[in-house]
ROVEXDO-266356 format. One line per 10 residues: number of its first residue (from 1); their letters; for each residue x, y, z of N, C-alpha, C, CB. Coordinates in steps of 0.001 Angstrom, whole numbers. Glycine has a CB too. Example, Ala and Ser with C-alpha at 12.3 -4.5 7.8 and 13.67 -1.06 7.14 Angstrom:
1	as	13190:-5690:7800:12300:-4500:7800:13200:-3300:7800:11308:-4473:9046  12850:-2250:7080:13670:-1060:7140:12900:30:7870:14084:-598:5725
***
This chain:
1	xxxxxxxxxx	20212:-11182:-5500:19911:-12425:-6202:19268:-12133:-7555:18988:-13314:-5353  19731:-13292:-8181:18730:-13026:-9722:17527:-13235:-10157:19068:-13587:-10671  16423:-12889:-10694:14914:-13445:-10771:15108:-13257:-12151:13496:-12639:-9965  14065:-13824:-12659:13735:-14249:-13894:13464:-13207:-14464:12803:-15140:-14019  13101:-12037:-14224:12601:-11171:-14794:13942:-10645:-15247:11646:-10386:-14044  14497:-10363:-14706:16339:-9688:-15431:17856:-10636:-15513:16999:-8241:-14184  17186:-11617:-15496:18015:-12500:-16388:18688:-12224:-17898:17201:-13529:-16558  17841:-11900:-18501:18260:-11617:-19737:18661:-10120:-20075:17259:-12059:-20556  19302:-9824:-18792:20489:-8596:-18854:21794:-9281:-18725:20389:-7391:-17552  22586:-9993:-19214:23859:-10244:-18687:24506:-8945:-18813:24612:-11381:-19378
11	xxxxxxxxxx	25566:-9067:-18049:26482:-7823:-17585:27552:-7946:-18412:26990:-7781:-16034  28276:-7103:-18399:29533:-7107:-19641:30872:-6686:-18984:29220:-5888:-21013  31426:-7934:-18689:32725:-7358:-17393:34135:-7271:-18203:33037:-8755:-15812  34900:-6874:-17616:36571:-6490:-17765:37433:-7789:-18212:37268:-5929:-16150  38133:-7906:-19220:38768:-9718:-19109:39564:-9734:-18394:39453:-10526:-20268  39756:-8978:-16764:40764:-9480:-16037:39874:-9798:-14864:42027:-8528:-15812  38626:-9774:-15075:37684:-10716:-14611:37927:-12200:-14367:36750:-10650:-15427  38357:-12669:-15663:38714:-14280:-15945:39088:-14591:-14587:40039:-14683:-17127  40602:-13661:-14403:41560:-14249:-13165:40783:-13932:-11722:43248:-13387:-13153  40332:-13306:-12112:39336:-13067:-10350:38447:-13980:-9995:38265:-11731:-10194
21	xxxxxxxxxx	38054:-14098:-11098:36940:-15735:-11107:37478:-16901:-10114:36969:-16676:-12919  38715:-17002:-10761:39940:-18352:-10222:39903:-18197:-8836:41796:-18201:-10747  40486:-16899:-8765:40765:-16616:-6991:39715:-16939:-6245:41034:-15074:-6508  38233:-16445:-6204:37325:-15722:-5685:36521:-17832:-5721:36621:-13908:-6826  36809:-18228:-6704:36574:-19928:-6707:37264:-20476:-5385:37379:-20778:-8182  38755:-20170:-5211:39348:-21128:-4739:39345:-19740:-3371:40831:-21949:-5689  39182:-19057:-3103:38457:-18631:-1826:37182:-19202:-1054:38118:-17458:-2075  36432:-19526:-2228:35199:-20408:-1388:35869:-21743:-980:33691:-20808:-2436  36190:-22085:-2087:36833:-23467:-1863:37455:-23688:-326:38069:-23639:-2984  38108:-22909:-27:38923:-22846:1079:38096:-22867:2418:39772:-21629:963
31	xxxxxxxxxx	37065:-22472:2278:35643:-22345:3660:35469:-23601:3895:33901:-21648:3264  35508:-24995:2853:34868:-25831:3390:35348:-26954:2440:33432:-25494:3555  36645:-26975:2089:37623:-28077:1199:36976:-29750:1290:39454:-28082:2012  37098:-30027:2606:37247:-31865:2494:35454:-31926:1967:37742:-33039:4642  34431:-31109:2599:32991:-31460:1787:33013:-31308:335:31792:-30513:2233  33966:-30291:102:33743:-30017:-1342:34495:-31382:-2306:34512:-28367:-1699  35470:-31320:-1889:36470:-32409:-2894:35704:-33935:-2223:38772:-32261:-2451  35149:-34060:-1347:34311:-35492:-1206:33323:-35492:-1845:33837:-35912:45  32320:-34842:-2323:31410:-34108:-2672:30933:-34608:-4698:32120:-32444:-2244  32819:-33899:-4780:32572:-34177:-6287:33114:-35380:-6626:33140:-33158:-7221
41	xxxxxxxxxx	34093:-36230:-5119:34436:-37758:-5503:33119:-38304:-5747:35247:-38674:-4308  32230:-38090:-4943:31004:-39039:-4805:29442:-38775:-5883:30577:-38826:-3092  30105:-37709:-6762:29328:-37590:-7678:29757:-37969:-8829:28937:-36566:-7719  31210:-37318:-8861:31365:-37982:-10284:31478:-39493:-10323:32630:-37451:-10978  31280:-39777:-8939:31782:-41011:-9150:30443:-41922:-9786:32445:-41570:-7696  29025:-41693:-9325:28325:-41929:-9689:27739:-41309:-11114:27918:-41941:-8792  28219:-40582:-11427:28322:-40204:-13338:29149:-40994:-13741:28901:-38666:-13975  29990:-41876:-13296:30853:-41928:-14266:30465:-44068:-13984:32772:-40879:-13882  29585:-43971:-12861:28955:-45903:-12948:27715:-45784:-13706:28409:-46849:-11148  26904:-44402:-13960:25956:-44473:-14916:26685:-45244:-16192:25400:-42985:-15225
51	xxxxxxxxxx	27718:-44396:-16244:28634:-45226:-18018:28498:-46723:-17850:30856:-44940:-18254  28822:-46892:-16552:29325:-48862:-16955:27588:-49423:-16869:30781:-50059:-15070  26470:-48980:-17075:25834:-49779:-17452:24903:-49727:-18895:25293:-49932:-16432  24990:-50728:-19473:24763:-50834:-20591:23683:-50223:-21433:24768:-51818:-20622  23758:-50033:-22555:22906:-49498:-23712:22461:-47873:-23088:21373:-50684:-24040  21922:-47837:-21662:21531:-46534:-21146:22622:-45792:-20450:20414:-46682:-20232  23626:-46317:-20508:24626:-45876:-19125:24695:-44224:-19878:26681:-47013:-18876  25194:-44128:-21150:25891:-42746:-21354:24454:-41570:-21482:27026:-42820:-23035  23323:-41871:-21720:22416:-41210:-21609:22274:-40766:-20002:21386:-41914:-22234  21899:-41876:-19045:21828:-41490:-17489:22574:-40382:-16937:22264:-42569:-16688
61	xxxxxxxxxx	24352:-40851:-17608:25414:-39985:-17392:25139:-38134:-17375:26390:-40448:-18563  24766:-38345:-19470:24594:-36874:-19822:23160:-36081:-19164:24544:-36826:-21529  22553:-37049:-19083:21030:-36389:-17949:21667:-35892:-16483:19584:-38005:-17411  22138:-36821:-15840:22529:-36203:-14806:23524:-35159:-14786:22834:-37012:-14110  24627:-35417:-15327:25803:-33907:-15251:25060:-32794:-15251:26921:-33618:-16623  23904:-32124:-15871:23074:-30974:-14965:22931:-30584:-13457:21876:-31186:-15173  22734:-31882:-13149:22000:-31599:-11645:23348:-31923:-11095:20478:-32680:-11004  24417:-32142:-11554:25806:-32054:-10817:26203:-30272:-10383:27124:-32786:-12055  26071:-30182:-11667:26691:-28951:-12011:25635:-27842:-11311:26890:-28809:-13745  24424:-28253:-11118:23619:-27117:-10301:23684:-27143:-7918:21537:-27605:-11095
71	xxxxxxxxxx	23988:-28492:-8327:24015:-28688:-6490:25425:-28239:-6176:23783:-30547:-5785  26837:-27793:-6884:27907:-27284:-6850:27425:-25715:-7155:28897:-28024:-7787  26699:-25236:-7901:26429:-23926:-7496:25248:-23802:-6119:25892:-23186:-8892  24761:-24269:-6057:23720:-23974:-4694:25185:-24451:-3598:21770:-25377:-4549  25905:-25106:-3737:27073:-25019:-2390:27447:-23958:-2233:28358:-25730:-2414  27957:-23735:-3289:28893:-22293:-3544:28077:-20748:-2947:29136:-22106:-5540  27186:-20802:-3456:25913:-20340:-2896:25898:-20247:-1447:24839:-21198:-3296  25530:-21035:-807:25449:-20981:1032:26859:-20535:1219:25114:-22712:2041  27950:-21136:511:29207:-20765:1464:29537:-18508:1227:31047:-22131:551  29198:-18339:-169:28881:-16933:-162:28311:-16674:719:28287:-16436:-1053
81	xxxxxxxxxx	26710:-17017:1045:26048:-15556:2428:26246:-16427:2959:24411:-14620:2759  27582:-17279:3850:27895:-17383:5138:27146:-18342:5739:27794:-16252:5764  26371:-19512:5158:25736:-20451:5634:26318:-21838:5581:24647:-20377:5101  26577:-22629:6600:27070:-23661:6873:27029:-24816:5695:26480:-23956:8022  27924:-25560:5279:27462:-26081:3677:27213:-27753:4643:29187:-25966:1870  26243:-28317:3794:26351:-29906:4310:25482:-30305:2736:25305:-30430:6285  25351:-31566:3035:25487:-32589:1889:24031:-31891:1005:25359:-34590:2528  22800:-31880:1428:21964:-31159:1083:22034:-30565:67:21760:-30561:1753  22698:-29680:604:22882:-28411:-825:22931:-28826:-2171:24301:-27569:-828  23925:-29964:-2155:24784:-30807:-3116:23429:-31242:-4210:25709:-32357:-2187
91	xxxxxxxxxx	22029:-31861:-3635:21121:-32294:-3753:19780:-30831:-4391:21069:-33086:-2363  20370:-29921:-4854:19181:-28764:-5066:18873:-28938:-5952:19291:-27438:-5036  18995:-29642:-7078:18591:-30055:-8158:17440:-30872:-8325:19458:-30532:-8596  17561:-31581:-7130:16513:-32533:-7281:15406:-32610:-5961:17254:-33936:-7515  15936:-32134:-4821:15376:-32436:-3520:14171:-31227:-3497:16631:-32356:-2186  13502:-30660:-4844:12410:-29684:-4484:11182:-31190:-5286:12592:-27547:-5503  10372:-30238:-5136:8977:-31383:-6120:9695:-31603:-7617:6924:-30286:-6528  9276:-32186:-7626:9957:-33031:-9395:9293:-32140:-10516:9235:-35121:-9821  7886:-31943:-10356:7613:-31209:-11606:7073:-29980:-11376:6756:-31886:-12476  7664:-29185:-10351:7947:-27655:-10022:9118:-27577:-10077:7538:-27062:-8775
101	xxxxxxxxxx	9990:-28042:-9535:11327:-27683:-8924:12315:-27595:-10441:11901:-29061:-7619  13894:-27580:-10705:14358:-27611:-11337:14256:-28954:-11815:15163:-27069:-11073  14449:-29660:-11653:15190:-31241:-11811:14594:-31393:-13319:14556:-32763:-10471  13456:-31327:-13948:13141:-31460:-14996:13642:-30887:-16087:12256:-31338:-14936  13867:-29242:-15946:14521:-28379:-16616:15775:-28814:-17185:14669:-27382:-15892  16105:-29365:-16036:18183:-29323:-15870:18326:-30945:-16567:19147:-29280:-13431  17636:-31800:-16461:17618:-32962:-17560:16898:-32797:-18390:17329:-34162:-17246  16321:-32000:-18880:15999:-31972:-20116:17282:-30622:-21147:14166:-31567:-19987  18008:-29789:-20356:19237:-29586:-20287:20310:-31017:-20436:19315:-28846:-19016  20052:-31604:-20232:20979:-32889:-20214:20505:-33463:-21641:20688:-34075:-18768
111	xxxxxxxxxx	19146:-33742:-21918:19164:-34220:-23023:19653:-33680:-24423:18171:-34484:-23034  19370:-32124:-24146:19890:-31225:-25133:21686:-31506:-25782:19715:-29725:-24317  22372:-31337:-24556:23647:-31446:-24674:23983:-32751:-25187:24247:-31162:-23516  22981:-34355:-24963:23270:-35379:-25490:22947:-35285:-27104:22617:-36382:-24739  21855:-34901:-27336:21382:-34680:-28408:22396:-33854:-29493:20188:-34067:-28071  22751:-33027:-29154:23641:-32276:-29822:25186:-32908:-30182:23714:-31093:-29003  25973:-33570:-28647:26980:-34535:-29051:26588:-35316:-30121:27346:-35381:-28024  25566:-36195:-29509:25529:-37225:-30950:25139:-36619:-32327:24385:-38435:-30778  24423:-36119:-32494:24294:-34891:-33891:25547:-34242:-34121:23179:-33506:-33615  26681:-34113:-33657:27722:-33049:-34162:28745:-34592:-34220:28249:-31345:-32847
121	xxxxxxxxxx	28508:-35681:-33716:29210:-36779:-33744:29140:-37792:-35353:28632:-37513:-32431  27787:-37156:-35159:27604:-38095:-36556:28071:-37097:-38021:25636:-38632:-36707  28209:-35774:-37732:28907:-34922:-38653:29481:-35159:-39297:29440:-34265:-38446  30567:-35550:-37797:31968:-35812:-37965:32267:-37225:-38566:32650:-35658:-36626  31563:-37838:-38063:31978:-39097:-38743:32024:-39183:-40320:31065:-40130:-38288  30267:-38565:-40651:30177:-38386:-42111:31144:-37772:-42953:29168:-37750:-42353  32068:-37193:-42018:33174:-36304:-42977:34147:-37132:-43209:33859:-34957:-42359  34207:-38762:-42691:35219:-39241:-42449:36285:-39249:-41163:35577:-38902:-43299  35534:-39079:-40026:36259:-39083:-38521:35938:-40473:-37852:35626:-37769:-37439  36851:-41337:-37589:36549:-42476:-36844:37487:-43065:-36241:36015:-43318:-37473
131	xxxxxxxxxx	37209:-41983:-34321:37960:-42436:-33471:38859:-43779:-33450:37241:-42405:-32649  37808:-44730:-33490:38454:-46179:-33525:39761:-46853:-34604:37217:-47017:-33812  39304:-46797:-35571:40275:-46674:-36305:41237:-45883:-36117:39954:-46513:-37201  41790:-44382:-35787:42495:-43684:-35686:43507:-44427:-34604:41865:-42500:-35497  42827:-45279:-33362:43312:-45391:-32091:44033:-46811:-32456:42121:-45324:-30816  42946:-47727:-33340:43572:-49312:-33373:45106:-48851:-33953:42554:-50644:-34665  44576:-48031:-35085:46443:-47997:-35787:47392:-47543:-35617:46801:-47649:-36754  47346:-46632:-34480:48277:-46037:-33899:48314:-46895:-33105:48219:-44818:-33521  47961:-47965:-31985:48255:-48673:-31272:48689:-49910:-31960:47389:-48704:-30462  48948:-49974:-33246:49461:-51375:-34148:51255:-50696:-34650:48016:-51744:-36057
141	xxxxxxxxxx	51860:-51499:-33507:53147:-51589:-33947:53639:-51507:-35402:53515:-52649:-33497  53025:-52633:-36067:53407:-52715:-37668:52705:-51832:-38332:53150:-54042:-38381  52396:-50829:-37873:51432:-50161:-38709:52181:-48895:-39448:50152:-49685:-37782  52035:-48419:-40554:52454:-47812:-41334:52815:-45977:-40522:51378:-48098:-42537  53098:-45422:-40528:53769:-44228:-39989:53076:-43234:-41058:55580:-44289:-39975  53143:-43625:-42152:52328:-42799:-43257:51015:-42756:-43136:52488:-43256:-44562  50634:-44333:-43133:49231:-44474:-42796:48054:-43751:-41645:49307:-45657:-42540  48927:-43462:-40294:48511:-42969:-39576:48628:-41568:-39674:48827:-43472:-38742  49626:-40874:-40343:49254:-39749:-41134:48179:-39388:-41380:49619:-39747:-42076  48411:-39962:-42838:46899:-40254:-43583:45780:-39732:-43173:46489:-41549:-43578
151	xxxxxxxxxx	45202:-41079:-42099:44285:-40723:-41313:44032:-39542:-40517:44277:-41469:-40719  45364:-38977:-40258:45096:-37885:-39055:44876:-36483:-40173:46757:-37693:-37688  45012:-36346:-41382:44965:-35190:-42179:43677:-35569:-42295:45889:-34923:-43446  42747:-36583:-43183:41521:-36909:-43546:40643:-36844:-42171:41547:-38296:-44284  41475:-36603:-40766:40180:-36061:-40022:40108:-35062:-39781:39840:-36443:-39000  41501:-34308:-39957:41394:-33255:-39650:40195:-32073:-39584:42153:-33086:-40172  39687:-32001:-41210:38725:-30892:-41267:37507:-31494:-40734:38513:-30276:-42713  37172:-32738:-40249:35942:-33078:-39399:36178:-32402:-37776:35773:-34917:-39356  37432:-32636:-37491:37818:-32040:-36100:37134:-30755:-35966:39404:-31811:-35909  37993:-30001:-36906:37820:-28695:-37031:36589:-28390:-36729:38135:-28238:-38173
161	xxxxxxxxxx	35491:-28977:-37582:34172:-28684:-38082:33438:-28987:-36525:33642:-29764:-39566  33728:-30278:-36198:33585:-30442:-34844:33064:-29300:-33573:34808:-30849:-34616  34505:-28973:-33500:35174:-28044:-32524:34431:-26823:-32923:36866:-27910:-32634  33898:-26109:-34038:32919:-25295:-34421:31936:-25743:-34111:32847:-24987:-35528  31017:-26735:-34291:30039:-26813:-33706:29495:-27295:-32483:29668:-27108:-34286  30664:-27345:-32155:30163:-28090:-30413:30386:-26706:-29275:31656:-29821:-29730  30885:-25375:-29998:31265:-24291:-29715:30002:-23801:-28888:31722:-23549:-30907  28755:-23179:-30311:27546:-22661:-29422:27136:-23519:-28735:26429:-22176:-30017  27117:-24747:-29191:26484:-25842:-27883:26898:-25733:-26041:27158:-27516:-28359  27919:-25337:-26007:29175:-25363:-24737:28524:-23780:-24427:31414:-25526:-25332
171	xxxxxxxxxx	28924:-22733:-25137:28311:-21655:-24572:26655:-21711:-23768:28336:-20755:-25746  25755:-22456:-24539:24377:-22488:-24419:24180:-23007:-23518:23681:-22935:-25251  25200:-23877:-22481:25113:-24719:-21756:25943:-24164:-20453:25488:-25914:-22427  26612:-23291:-20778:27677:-22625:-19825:27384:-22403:-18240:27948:-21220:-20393  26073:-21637:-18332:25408:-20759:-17418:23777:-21298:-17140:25482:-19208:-18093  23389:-22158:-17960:21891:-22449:-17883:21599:-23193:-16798:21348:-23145:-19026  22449:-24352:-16192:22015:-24817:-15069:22283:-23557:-14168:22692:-26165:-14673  22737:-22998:-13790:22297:-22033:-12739:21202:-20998:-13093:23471:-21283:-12302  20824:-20690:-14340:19758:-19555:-14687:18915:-20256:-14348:19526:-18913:-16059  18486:-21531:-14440:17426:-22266:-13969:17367:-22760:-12534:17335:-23288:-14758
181	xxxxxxxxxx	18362:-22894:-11813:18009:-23217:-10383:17869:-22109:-9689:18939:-24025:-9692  18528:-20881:-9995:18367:-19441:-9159:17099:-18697:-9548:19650:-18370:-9467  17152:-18795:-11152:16033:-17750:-11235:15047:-18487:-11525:16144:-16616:-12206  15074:-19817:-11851:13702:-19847:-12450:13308:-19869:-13639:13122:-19039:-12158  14711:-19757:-14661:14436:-19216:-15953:13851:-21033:-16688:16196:-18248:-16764  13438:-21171:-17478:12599:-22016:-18394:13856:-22219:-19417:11046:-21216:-19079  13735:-23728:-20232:15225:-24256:-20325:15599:-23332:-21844:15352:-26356:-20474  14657:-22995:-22827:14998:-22513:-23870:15578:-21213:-23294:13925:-22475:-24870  15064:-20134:-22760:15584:-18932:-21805:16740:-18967:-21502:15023:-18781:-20608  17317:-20184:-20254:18346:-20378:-19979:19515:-20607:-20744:18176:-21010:-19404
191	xxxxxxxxxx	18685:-21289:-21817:19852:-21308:-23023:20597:-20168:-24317:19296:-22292:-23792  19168:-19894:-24240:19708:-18250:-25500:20335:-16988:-24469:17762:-17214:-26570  20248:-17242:-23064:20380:-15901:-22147:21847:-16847:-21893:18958:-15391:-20546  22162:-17741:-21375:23749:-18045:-21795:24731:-17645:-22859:23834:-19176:-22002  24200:-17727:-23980:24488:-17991:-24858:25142:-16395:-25308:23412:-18746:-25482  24004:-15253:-24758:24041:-14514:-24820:25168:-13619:-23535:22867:-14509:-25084  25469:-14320:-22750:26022:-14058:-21759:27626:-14205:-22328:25471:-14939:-20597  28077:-15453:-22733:29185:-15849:-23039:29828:-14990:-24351:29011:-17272:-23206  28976:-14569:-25419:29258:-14180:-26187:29848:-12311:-25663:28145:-14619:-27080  29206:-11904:-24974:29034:-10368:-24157:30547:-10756:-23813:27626:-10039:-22564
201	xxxxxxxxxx	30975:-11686:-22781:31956:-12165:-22083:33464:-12659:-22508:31379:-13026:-21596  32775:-12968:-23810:34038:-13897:-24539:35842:-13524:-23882:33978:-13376:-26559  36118:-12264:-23935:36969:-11460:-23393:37608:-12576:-22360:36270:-10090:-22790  36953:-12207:-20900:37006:-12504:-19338:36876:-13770:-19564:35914:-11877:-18267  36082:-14608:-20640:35840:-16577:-20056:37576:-16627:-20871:33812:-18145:-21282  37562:-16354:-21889:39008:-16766:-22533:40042:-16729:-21201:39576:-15509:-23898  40312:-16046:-20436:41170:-15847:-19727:41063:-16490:-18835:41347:-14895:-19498  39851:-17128:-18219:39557:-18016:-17209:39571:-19173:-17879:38354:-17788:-16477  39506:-19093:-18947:39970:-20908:-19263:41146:-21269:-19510:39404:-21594:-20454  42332:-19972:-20048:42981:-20498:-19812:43823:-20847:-18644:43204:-20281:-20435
211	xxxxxxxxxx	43015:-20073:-17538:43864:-20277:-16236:43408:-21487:-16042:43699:-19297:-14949  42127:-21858:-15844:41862:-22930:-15411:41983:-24462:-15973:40909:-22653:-15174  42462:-24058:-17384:43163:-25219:-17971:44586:-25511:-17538:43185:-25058:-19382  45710:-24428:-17113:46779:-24472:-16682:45926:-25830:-15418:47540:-22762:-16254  45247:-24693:-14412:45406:-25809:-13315:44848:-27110:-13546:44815:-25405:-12084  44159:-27177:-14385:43671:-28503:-14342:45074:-29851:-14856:42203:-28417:-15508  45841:-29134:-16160:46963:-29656:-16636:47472:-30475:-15220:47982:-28444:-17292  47942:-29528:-14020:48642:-29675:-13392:48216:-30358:-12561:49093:-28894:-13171  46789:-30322:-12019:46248:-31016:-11676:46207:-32605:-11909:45551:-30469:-11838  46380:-32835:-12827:45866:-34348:-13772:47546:-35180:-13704:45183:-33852:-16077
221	xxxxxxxxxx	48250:-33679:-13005:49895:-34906:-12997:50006:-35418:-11748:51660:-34131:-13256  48756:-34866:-10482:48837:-35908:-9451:48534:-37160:-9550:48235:-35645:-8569  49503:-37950:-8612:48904:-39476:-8728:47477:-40015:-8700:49398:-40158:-7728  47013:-40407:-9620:45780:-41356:-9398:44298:-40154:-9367:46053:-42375:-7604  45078:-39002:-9961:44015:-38167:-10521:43352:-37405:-9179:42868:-39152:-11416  44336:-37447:-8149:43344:-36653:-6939:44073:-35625:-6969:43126:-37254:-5303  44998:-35018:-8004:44813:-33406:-8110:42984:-32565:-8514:46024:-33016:-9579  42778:-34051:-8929:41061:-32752:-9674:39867:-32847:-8552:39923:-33605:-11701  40624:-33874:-7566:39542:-33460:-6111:39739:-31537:-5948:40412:-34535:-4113  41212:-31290:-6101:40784:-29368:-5862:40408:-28861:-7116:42218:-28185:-5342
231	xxxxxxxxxx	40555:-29462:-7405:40971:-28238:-9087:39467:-28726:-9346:42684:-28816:-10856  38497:-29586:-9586:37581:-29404:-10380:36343:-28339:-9390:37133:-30978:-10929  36122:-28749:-7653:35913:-27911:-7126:35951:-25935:-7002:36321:-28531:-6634  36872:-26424:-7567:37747:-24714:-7744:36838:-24211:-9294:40230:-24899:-8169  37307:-25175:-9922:36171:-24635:-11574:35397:-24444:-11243:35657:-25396:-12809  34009:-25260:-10274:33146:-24845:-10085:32540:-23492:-9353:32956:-25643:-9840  33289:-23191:-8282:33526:-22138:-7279:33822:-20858:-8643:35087:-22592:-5967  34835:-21400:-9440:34924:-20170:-10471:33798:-20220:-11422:36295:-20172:-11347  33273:-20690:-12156:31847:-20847:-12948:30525:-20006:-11824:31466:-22935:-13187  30589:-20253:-10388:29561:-19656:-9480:30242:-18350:-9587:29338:-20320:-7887
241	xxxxxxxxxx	31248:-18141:-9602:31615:-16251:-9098:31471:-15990:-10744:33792:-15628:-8137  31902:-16192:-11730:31411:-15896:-13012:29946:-15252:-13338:31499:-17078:-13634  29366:-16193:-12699:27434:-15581:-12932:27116:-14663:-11507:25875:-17377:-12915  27976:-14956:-10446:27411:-13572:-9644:27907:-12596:-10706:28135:-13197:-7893  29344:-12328:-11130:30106:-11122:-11848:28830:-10981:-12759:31810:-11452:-12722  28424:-11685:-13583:27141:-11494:-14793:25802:-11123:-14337:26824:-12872:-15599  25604:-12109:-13930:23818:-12059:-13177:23803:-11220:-12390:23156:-13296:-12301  24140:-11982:-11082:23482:-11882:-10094:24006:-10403:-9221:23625:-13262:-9407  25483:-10296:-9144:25446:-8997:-9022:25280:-7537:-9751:26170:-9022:-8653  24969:-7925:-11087:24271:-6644:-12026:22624:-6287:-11429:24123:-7254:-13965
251	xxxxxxxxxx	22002:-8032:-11181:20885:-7623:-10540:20503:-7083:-9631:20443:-8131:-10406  21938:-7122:-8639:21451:-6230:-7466:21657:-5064:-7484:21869:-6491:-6350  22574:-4747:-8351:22945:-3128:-8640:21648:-2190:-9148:24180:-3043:-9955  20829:-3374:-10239:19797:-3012:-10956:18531:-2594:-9990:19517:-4141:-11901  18612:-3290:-8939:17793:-3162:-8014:17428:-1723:-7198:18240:-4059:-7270  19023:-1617:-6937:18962:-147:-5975:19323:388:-6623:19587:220:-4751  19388:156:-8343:19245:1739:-8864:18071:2175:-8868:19670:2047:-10204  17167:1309:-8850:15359:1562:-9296:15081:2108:-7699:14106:-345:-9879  15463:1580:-6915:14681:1667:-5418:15241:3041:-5043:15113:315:-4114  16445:3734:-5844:16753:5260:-5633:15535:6161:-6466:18437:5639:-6309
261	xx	15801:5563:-7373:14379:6615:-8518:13260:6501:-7816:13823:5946:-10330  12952:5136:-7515:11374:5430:-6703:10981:6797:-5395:11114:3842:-5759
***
């Protein structure tokens, strides 16, 4: 396991890592399928009724997706050393004391990532990016063919600029809910030791995203969207074997190399 103290060793793996990730995901997956894919119906489902309520909904949303994303690694977790998974687990984010436990960390992780959307949102806009418009006129029959051009070149370099800066944000965020529910790490920590992780990694995540974008593609052509009952499960299962490959099993290696020298 990982402790805080060697956290900020990430490990530096092979990029055919990526694809082992996938497998070694949808191997857990396979221990305990209908909890898992009910699991993330009944969460996202409740991320996604934070949205429908007003003025606060998308804040609630981005606060919580932390503690989503950390009770899917504590599953993943028990089903590795062989422990029976039930709803619980799902809940590790929050079910310790409130201002010991993670739960604070991992939304204030949430606020970060909101904070940053809307700051890289308003960028974009300033450059001249505005979704709405882009969408009314392409959805207006009479609407000019040039015009919507137009628009789509004049956002272009906001996109761009975008997609650059929402880059380190996504890395910084990659790995931190689990550096903080396993080890303990403190949210700035969790974030530069991600950050630092992904970059070491770049190689092995490229390759796992694009596998896991294939499946998700394919995923999203089942009816009524219950291909991503497996497939988003499976990301997660692959994101947990990702940080054993980084963390957690460098730490144990690190371990009994020291406990030989002693």
């Amino acid at each position: 396991m990982t402790s805080a103290s060697n956290q900020d060793i990430p490990r530096t793996v092979a990029a055919s890592q990526g694809w082992r990730w996938v497998v070694e995901g949808f191997r857990l997956y396979r221990k305990n399928p209908l909890l898992l894919s009910a699991a993330f119906g009944m969460l996202f489902g409740l991320v996604m009724a934070f949205n429908l309520i007003p003025g606060i909904g998308g804040t609630l949303s981005e606060l919580a997706s932390p503690l989503m994303v950390a009770g899917f690694m504590a599953a993943f977790r028990a089903l590795d050393n062989g422990e029976d998974l039930e709803l619980p687990h799902f809940l590790a984010g929050v079910k310790r004391p409130l201002l010991t436990g993670p739960a604070v960390p991992l939304m204030a992780m949430g606020a970060v990532q909101l904070l940053g959307t809307l700051a890289i949102g308003q960028v974009m806009h300033s450059m001249g990016f505005d979704p709405e418009v882009i969408m009314a006129t392409a959805q207006n029959e009479k609407a000019n063919p040039a015009e919507l051009q137009a628009l789509m070149n004049q956002s272009l370099p906001a996109v761009l600029t975008g997609l650059l800066l929402f880059t380190p944000l996504i890395m910084a965020t990659w790995y931190a809910p689990a550096l903080i529910l396993f080890g303990g790490a403190r949210l700035g920590t969790a974030l530069g030791v991600s950050l630092k992780a992904v970059l070491k990694n770049w190689a092995a995540l490229m390759v796992n995203g694009l596998v896991l974008g294939v499946m998700l593609f394919f995923a999203a052509l089942v009816p009524m969207l219950l291909g991503l009952l497996v497939a988003m499960p499976v990301l997660f299962g692959s994101l947990y074997a990702s940080y054993q490959a980084i963390f957690a099993v460098w730490a144990d290696e690190a371990d009994q190399a020291a406990d030989k020298l002693a």
